[in-house]
C-alpha positions as CSV (number, residue, x, y, z in Angstrom):
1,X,-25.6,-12.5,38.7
2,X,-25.6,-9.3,41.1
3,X,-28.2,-7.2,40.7
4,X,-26.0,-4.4,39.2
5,X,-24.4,-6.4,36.6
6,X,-28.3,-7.0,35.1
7,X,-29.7,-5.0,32.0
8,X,-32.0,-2.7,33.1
9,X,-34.7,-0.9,30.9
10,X,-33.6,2.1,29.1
11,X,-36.6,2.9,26.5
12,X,-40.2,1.7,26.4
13,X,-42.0,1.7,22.8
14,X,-46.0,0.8,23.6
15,X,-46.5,2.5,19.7
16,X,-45.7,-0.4,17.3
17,X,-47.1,-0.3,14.3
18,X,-49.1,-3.9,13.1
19,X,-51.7,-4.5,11.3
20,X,-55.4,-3.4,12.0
21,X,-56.6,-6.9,12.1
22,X,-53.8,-7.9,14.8
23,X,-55.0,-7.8,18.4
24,X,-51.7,-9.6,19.6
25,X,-50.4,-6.6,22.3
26,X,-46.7,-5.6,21.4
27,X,-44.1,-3.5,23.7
28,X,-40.4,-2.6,22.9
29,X,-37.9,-2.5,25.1
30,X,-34.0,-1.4,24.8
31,X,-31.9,-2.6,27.7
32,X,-28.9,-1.0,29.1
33,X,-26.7,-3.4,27.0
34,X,-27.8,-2.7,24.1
35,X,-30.0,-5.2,23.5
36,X,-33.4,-4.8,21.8
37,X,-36.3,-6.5,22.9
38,X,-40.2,-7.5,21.3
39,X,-42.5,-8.3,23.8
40,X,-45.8,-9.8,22.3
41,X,-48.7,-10.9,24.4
42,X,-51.6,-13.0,22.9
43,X,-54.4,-14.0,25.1
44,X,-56.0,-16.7,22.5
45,X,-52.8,-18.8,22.8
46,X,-51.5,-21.3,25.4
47,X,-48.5,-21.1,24.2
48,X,-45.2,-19.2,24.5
49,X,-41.8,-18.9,22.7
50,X,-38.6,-17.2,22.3
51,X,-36.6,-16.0,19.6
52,X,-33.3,-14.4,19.3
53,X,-31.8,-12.9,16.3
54,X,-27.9,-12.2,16.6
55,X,-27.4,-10.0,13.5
56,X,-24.1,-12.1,12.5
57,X,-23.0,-14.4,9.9
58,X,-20.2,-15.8,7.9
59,X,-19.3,-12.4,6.7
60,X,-18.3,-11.3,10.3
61,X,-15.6,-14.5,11.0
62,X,-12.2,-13.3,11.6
63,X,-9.9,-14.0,8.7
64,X,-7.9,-16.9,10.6
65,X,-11.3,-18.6,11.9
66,X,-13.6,-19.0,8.8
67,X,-16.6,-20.9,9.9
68,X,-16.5,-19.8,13.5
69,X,-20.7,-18.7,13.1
70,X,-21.8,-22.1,11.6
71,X,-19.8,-23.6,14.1
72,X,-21.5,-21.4,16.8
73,X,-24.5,-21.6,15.1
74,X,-24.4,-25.4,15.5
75,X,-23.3,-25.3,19.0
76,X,-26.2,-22.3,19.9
77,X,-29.3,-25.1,18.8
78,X,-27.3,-28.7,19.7
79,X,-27.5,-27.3,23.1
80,X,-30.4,-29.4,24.0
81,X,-28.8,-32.8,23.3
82,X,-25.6,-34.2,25.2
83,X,-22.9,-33.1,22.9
84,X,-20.0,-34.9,23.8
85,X,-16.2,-34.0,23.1
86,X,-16.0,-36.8,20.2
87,X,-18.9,-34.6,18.5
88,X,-17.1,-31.6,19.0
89,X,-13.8,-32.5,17.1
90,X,-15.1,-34.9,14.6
91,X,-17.5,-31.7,14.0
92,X,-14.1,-29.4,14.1
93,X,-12.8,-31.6,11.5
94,X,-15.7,-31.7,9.0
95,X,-16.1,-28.0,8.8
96,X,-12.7,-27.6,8.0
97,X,-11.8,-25.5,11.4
98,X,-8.8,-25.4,13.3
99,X,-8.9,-26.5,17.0
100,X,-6.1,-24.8,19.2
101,X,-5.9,-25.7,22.6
């Protein structure tokens, strides 16, 4: 990816509001593509994750393509296996969707 097709950062919020107890360090961000970010460091950890919420569900699947998110949904978190192309349509099939090639 070129550098000017990357999101840059267009806000910084360093002024979340948490708990009193919480000494976890949080930072907001808003990219330049609209995406908004949570940034939260914790120093007693060795661990680290990710999460990603889409805001979108069933209720947003075109009227021709019902069950286009679970299908997404499906392919989003079978990413990490080998999915092959037998999985895909028997999968098609089962959720009732329609596969046009």
């Amino acid at each position: 990816m070129a550098p000017e097709e990357r999101a840059s950062i267009v806000t910084i919020h360093d002024e979340i509001i948490k708990s009193k107890s919480d000494n976890r360090v949080y930072r907001g961000l808003e990219l330049t593509n609209g995406m908004k970010v949570m940034l939260i460091s914790d120093p007693t950890t060795d661990k680290s994750s990710a999460s990603l919420d889409v805001h979108i569900g069933s209720m947003s699947d075109p009227d021709n393509l019902p069950g286009l998110a679970h299908f997404l949904e499906h392919m989003l978190f079978l990413g990490t296996q080998k999915v092959t192309i037998l999985f895909l349509f028997a999968f098609i099939r089962l959720s009732n969707l329609i596969f046009y090639s």
